[in-house]
SEBAKE-284932 format. One record per residue (C-alpha): x, y, z; residue number from 1; residue in one letter. Coordinates in Angstrom, 3 decimals. Last residue first. Example, Ala and Ser with C-alpha at 12.3 -4.5 7.8 and 13.67 -1.06 7.14 Angstrom:
// SEBAKE-284932
<r><c1>13.670</c1><c2>-1.060</c2><c3>7.140</c3><num>2</num><residuo>S</residuo></r>
<r><c1>12.300</c1><c2>-4.500</c2><c3>7.800</c3><num>1</num><residuo>A</residuo></r>
// end
This chain:
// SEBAKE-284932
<r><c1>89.357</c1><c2>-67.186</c2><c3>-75.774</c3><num>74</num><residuo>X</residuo></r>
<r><c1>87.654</c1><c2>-65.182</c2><c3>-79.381</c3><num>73</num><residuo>X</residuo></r>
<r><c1>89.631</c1><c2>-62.167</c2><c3>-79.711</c3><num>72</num><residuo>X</residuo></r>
<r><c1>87.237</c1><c2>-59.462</c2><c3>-80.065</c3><num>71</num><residuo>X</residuo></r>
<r><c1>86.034</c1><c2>-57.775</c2><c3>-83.532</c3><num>70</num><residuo>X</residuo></r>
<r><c1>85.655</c1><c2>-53.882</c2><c3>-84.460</c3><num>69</num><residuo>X</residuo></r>
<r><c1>88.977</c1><c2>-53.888</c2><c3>-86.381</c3><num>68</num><residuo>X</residuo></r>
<r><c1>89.625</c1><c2>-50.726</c2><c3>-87.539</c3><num>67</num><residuo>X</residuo></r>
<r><c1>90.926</c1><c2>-49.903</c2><c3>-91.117</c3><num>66</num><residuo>X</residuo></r>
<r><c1>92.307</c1><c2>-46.306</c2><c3>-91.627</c3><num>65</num><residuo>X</residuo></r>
<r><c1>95.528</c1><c2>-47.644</c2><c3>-91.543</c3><num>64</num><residuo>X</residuo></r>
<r><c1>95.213</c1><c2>-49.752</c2><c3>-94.903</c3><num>63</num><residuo>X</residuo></r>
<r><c1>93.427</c1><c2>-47.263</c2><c3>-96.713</c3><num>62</num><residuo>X</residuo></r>
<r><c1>96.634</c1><c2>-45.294</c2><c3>-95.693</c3><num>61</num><residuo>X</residuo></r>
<r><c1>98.984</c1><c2>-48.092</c2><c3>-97.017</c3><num>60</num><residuo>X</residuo></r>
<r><c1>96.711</c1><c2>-48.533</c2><c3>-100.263</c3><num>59</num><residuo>X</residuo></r>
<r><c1>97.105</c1><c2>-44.481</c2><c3>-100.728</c3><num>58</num><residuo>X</residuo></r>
<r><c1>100.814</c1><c2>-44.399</c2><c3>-100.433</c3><num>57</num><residuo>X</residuo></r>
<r><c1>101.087</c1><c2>-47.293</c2><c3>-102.762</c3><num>56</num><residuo>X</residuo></r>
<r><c1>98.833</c1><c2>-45.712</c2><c3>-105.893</c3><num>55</num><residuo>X</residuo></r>
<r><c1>100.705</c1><c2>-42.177</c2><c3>-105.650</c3><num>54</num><residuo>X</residuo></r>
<r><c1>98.549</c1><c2>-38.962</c2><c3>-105.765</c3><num>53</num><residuo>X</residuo></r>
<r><c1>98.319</c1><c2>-36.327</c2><c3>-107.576</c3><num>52</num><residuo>X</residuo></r>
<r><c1>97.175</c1><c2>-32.761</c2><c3>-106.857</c3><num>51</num><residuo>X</residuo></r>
<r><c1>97.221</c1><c2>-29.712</c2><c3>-109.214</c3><num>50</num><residuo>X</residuo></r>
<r><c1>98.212</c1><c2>-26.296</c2><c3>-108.828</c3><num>49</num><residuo>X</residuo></r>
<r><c1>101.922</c1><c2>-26.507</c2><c3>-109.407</c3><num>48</num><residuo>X</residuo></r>
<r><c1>102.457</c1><c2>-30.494</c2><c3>-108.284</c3><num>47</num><residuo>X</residuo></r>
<r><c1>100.923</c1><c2>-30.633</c2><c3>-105.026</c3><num>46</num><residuo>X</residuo></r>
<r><c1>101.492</c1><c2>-34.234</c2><c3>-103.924</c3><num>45</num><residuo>X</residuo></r>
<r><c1>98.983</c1><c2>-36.364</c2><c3>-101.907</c3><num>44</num><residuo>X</residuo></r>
<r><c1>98.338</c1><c2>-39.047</c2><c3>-99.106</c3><num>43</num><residuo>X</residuo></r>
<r><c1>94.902</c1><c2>-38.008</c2><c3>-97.681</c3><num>42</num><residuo>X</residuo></r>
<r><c1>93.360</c1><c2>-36.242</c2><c3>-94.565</c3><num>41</num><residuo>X</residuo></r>
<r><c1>96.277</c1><c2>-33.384</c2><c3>-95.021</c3><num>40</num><residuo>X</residuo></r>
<r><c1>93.481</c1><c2>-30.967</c2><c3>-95.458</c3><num>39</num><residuo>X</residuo></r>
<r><c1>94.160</c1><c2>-29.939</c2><c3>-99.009</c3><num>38</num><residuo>X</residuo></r>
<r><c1>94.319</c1><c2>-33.607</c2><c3>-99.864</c3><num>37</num><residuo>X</residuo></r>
<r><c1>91.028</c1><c2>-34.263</c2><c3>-97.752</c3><num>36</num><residuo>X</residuo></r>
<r><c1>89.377</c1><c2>-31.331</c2><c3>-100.179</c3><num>35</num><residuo>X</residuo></r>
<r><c1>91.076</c1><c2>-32.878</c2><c3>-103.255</c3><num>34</num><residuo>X</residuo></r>
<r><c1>89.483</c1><c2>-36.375</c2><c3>-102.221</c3><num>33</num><residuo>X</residuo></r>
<r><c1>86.095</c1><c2>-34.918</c2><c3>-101.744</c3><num>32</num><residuo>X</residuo></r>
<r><c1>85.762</c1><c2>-32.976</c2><c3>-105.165</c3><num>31</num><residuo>X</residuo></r>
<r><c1>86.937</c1><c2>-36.190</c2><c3>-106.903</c3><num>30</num><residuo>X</residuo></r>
<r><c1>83.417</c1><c2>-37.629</c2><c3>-105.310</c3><num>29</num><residuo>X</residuo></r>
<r><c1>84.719</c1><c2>-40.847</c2><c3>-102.766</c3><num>28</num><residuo>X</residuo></r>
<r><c1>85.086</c1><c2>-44.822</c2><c3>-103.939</c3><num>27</num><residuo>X</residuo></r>
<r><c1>88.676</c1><c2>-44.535</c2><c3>-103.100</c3><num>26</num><residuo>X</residuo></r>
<r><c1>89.726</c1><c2>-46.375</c2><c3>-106.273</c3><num>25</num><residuo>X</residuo></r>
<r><c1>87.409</c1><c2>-43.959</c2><c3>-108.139</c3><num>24</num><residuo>X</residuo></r>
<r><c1>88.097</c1><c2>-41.037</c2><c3>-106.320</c3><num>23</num><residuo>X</residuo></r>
<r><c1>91.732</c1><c2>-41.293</c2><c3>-106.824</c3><num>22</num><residuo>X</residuo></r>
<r><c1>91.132</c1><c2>-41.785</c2><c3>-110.523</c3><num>21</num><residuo>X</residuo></r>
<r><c1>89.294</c1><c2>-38.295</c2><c3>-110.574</c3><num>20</num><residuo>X</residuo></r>
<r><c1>91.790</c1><c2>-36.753</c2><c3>-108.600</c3><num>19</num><residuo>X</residuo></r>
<r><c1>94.841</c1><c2>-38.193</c2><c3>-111.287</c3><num>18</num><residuo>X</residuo></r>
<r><c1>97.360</c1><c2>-40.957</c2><c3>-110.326</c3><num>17</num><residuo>X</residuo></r>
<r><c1>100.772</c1><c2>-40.662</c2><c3>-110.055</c3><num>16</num><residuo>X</residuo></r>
<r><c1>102.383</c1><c2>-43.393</c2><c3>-111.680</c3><num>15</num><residuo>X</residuo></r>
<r><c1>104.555</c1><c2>-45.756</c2><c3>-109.025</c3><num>14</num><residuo>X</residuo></r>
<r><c1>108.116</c1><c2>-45.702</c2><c3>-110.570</c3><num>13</num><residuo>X</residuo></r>
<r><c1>109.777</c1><c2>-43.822</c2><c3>-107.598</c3><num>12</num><residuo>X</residuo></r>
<r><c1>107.585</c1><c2>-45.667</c2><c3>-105.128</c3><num>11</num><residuo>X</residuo></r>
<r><c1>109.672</c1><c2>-48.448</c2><c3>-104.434</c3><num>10</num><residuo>X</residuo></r>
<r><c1>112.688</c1><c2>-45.951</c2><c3>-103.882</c3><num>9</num><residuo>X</residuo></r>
<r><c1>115.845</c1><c2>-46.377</c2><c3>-105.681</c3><num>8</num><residuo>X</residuo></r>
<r><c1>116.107</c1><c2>-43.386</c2><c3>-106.855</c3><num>7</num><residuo>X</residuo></r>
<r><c1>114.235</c1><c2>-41.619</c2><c3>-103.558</c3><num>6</num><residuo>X</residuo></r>
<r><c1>117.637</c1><c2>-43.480</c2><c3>-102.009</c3><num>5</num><residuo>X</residuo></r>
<r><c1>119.944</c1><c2>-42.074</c2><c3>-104.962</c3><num>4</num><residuo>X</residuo></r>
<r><c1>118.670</c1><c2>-38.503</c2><c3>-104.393</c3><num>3</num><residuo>X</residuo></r>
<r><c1>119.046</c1><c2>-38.580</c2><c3>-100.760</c3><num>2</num><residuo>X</residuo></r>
<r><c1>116.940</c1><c2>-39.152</c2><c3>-97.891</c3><num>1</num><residuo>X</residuo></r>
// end
């Protein structure tokens, strides 16, 4: 990708959200979402020592993490 695609990028203007608001959206202790960040569980950017986290990239992995446990009804 180059600098005028990530320019132009949806998610270029998407604030970065703190731990603490991640873990509010997420519903999860801010101690748990920096551990899942470290992991690679959870969309995240290491900026110098702290983690951030874009509002999009976590709605699309909320979004995968959801399982349908129902059947087609025939």
């Amino acid at each position: 990708m180059t600098l005028m695609d990530a320019l132009h990028s949806p998610n270029y203007l998407d604030p970065l959200w703190h731990p603490a608001d991640t873990a509010t959206y997420l519903g999860l202790h801010e101690k748990t979402v920096i551990k899942m960040a470290r992991l690679h569980q959870l969309p995240a950017l290491r900026l110098g020592k702290h983690w951030r986290f874009r509002r999009a990239d976590l709605v699309a992995w909320t979004e995968s993490q959801v399982q349908s446990t129902c059947q087609p009804v025939e």
